[in-house]
C-alpha positions as CSV (number, residue, x, y, z in Angstrom):
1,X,19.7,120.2,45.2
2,X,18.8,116.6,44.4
3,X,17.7,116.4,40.7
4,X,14.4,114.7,41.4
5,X,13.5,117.0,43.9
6,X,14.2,120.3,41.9
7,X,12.4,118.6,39.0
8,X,9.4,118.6,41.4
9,X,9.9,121.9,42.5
10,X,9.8,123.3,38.6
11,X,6.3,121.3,38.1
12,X,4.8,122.2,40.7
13,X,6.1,125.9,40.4
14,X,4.2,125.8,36.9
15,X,1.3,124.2,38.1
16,X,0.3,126.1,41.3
17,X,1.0,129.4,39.0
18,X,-2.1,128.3,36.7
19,X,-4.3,127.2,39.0
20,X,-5.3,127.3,42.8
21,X,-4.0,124.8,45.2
22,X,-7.7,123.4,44.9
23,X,-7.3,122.9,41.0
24,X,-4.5,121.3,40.9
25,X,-4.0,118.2,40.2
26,X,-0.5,116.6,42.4
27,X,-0.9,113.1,39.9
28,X,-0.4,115.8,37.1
29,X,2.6,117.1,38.5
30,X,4.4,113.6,39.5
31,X,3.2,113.2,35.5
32,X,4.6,116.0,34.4
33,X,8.1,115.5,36.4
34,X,7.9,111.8,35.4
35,X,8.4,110.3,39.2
36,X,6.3,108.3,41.4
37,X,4.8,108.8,44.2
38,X,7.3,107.1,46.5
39,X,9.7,109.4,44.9
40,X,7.7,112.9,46.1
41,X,6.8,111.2,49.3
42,X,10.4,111.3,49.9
43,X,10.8,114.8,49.4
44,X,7.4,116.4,50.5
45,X,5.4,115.3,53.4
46,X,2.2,116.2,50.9
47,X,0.8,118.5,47.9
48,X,0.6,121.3,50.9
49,X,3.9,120.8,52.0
50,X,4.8,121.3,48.4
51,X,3.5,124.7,48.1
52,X,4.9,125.9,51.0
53,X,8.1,124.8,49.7
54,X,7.6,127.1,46.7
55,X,5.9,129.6,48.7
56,X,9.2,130.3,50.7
57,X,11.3,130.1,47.4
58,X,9.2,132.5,45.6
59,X,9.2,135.1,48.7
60,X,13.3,134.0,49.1
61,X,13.4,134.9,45.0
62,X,11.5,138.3,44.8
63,X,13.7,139.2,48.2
64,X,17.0,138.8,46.4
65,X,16.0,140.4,43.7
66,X,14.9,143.8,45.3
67,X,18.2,143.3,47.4
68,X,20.0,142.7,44.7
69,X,18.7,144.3,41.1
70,X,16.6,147.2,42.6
71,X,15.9,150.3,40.1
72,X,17.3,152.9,42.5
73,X,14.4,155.1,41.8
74,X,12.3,152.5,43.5
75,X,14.5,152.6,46.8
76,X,12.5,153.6,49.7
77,X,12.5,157.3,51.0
78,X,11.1,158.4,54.5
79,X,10.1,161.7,53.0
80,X,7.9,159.6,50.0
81,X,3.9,160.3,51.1
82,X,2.5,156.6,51.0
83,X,1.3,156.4,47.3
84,X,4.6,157.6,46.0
85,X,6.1,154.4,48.3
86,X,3.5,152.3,46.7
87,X,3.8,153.5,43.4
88,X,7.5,152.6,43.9
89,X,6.7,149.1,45.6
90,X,4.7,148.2,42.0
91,X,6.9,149.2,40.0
92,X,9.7,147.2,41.3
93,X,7.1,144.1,41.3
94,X,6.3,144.6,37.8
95,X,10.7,144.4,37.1
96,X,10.3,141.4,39.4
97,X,7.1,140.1,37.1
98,X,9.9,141.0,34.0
99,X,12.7,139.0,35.4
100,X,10.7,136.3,36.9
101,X,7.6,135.5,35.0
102,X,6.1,132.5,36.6
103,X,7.2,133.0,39.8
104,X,5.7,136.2,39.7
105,X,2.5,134.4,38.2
106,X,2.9,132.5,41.4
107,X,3.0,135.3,43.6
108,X,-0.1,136.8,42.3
109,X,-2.0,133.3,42.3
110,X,-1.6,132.9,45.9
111,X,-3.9,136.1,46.5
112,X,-6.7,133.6,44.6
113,X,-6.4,130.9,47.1
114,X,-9.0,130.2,49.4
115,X,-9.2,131.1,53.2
116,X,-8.4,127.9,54.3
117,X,-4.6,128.0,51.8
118,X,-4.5,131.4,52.9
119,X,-4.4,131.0,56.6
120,X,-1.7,127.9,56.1
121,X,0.3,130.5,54.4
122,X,0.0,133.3,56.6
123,X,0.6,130.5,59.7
124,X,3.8,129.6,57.5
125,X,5.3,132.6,56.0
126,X,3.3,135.5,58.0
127,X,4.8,138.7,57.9
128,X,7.0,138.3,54.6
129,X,3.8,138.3,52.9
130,X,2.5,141.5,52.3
131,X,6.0,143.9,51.7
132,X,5.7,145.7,54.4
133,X,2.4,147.5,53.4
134,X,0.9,147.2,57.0
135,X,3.6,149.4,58.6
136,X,4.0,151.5,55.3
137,X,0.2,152.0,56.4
138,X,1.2,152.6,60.2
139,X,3.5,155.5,58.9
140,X,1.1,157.4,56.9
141,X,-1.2,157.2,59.6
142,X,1.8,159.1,61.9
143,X,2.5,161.3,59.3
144,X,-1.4,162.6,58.7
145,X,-2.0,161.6,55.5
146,X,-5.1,159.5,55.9
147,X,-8.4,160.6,56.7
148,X,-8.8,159.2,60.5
149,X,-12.4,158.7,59.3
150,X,-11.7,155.5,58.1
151,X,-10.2,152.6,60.6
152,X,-6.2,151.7,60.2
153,X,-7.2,148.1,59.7
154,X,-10.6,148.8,57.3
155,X,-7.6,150.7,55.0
156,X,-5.3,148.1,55.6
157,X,-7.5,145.8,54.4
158,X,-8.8,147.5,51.6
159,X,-5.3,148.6,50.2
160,X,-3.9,145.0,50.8
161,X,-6.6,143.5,48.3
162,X,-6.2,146.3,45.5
163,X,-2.6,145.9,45.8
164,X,-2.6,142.2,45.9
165,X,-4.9,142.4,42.5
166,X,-3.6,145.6,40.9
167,X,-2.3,143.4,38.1
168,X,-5.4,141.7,36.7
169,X,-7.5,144.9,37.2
170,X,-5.4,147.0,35.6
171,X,-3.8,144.4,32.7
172,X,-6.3,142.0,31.8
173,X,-4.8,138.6,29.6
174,X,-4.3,138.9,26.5
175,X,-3.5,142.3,26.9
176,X,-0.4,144.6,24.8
177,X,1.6,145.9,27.6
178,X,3.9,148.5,26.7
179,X,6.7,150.5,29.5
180,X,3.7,153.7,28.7
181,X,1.4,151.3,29.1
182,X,2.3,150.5,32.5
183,X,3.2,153.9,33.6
184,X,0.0,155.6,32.5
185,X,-2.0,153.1,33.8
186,X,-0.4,152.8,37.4
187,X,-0.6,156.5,37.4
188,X,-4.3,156.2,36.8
189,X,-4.6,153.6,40.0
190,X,-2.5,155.3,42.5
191,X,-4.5,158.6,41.1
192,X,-7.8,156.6,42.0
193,X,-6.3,155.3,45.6
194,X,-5.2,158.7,46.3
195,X,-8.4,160.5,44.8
196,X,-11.6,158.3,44.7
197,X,-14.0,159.1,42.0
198,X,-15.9,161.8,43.5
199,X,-15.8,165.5,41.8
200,X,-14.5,168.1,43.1
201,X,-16.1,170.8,44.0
């Protein structure tokens, strides 16, 4: 890839992984790659088309890693109830977040963007978005393990935003994460999602 044009890439990559799309600035990322405008303008139609760009990069990068460096105790199994699968899911997103820090800080970011960014994503990228966790829902659904009380889609929804904000609920900044950390806390969560905080009785 042209030099330039990966430099832009690497700014922007850091700069959309601090901030929204809103807050940030694109004069502070030509700035910070030291070209001119003419120079992105050549590459990227606009600071949206940008993003997209690094959108599809960062979902291209998590997908090769999985492929490629998954923990084999995180490989999907039919016979997994759908908090085991998830479980699983996180845990190979937190090796992701390990071996890819700001792109994972990117990944996460995009769940902060506004409905407007959102829907030019989803229009974009669509169904490499969420992981799979629509038809991961489907299949527990088949399989009984829901409580047909509550709508496919209202549980859809509700596990797509915990999942897409797992991370800052459950490790706030500034935070000492150890491997127990992780694993006592994400056993906490999935406990929760599995459980709710009624008592027994």
């Amino acid at each position: 890839m042209n030099e330039k044009k990966q430099n832009i890439l690497d700014k922007g990559l850091t700069a959309f992984a601090e901030n929204t799309y809103e807050e940030t600035s694109l004069n502070h990322i030509l700035e910070a790659a030291e070209v001119s405008k003419g120079t992105f303008y050549h590459y990227f139609k606009d600071k949206m088309d940008l993003y997209q760009a690094l959108v599809g990069l960062c979902l291209n990068k998590k997908r090769d890693f999985l492929t490629a460096g998954l923990n084999p105790d995180y490989a999907f199994d039919m016979n997994d109830d759908f908090f085991t699968a998830i479980k699983k899911q996180t845990l190979a997103n937190i090796d992701f977040l390990k071996a890819e820090p700001v792109y994972y800080k990117f990944s996460l970011q995009i769940s902060a963007e506004s409905e407007e960014v959102k829907t030019a994503i989803r229009q974009k990228h669509g169904w490499q978005l969420d992981g799979g966790l629509g038809d991961m829902v489907d299949l527990a659904y088949l399989k009984g393990e829901f409580n047909t009380a509550y709508p496919k889609g209202f549980v859809k929804n509700i596990v797509g935003h915990l999942m897409t904000h797992y991370y800052y609920l459950l490790f706030p900044a500034d935070t000492d994460i150890s491997e127990d950390t992780i694993e006592g806390t994400l056993d906490l969560y999935f406990k929760f999602l599995k459980h709710g905080l009624t008592a027994k009785k």
